[in-house]
C-alpha positions as CSV (number, residue, x, y, z in Angstrom):
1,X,12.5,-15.7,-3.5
2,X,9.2,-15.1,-2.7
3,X,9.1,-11.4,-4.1
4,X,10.3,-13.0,-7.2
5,X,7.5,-15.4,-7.2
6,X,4.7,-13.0,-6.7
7,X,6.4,-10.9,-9.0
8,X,6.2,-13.9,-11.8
9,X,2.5,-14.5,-10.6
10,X,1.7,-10.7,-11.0
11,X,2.9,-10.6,-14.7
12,X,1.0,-13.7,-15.1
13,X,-2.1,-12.4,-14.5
14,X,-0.8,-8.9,-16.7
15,X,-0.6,-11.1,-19.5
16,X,-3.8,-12.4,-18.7
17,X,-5.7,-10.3,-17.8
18,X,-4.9,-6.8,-17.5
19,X,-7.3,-5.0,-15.6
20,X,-7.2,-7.3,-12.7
21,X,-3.8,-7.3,-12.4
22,X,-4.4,-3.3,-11.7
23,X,-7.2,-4.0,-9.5
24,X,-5.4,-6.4,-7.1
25,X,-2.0,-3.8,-7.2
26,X,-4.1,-0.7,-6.4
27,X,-6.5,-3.5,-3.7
28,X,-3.4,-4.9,-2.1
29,X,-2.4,-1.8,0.3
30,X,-6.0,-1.7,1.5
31,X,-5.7,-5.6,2.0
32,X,-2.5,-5.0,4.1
33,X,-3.9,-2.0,6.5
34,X,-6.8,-4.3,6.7
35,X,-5.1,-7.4,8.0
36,X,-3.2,-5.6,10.4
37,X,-5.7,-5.6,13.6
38,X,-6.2,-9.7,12.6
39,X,-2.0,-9.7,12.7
40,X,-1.9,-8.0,16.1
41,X,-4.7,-10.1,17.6
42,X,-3.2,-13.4,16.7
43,X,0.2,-12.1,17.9
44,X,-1.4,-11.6,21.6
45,X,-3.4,-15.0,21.3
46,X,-0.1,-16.6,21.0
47,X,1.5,-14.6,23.7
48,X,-1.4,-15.6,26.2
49,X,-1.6,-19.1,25.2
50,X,2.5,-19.3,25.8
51,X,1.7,-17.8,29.3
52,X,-1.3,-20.1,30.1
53,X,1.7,-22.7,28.8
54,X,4.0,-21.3,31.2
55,X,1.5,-21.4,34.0
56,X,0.4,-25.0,33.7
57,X,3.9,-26.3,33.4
58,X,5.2,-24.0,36.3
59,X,5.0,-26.6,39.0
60,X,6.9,-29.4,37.1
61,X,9.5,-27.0,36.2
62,X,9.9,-25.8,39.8
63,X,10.0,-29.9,40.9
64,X,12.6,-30.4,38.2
65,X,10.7,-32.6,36.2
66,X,12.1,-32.8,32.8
């Protein structure tokens, strides 16, 4: 559904206005290669926070606190 719907929004803006619809298809696989170290950094963020998590609630757990 939601290739189908940026598919629709894409001819929208064809219709519109031509030349940056081919700007954003010939920008969007720079965009992508570009938001991949921001993708990997949040992806260890959220492992360390769940870890710091895991720490703090380690001595509940281990008095069977619930």
């Amino acid at each position: 559904m939601k290739i189908l719907l940026t598919l629709l929004l894409w001819g929208i803006l064809l219709a519109l206005c031509w030349p940056l619809a081919l700007l954003v298809l010939v920008a969007w696989p720079f965009l992508w290669l570009l938001s991949i170290p921001f993708r990997i950094v949040a992806t260890l963020m959220e492992a360390l926070l769940a870890l710091v998590k895991a720490l703090l609630f380690l001595p509940a757990r281990m008095l069977g606190s619930r």
